[in-house]
C-alpha positions as CSV (number, residue, x, y, z in Angstrom):
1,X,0.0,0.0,0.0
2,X,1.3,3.5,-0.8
3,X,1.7,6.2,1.7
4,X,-0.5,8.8,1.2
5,X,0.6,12.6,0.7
6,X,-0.8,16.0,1.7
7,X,-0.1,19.5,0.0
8,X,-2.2,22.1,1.1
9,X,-2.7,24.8,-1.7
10,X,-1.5,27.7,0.1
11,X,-2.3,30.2,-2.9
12,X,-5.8,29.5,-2.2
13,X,-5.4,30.7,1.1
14,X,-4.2,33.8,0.4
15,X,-6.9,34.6,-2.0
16,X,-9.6,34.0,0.2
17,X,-8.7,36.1,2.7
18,X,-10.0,35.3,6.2
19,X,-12.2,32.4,4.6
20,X,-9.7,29.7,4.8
21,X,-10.3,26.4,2.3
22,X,-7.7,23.8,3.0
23,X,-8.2,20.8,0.7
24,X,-5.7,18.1,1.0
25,X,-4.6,16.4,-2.2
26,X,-3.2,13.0,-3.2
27,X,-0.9,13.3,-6.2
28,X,0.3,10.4,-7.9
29,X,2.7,10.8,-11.0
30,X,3.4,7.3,-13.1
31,X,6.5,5.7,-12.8
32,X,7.7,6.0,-16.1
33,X,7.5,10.1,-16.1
34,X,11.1,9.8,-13.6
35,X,11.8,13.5,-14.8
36,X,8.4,14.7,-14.2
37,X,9.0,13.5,-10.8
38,X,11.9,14.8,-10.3
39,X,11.2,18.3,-11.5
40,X,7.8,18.8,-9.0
41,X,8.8,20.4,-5.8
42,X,5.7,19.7,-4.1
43,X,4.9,15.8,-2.4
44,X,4.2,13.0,-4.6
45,X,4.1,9.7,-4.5
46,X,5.2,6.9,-7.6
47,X,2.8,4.5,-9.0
48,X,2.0,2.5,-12.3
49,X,-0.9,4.4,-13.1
50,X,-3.4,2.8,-16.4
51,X,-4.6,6.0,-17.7
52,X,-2.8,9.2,-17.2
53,X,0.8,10.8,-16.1
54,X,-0.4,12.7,-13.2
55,X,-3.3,11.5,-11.1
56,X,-5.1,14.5,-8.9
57,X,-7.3,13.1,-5.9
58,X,-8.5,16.1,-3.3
59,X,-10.3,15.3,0.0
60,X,-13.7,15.4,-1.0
61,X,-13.4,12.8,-3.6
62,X,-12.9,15.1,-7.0
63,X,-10.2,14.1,-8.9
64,X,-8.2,15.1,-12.6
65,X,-6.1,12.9,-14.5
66,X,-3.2,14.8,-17.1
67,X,-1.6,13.5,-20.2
68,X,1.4,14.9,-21.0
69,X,1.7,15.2,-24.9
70,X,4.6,16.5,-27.0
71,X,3.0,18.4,-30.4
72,X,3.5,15.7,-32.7
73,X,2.0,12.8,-30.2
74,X,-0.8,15.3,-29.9
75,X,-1.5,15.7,-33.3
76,X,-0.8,12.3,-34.1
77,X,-3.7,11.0,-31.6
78,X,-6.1,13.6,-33.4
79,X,-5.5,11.8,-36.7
80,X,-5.9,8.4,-35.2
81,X,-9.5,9.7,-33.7
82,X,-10.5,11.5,-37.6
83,X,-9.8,8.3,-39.3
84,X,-11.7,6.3,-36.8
């Protein structure tokens, strides 16, 4: 089991003023993306993720996934959808 990680968005803090919102956050980046991980300066953890690069899970359950592209995978994937 992994260990689970916290980062509280202090940004949001400071923009709401004396109404403080803390959510806590999971974020999981995959395995394979070693530079990603290495160039975040906030805690992760490392997984073998199915879908995804970066998995986002806050507090209350919401969560994002991101897919890191380069141009030419981008547009490559937009191709394969057309034909489809």
């Amino acid at each position: 089991m992994l260990a689970r990680f916290c980062y509280y968005n202090r940004l949001q803090l400071q923009r709401l003023g004396q109404h403080h919102i803390i959510r806590a956050m999971t974020l999981t980046v995959d395995r394979r993306e070693r530079a990603l991980s290495t160039a975040l300066d906030v805690p992760h953890q490392m997984a073998d993720l199915p879908v995804g690069d970066v998995h986002c899970r806050y507090d209350d359950g919401t969560e994002w996934v991101l897919e890191r592209k380069t141009v030419r995978d981008l547009a490559s994937s937009i191709r394969l959808e057309l034909s489809i």
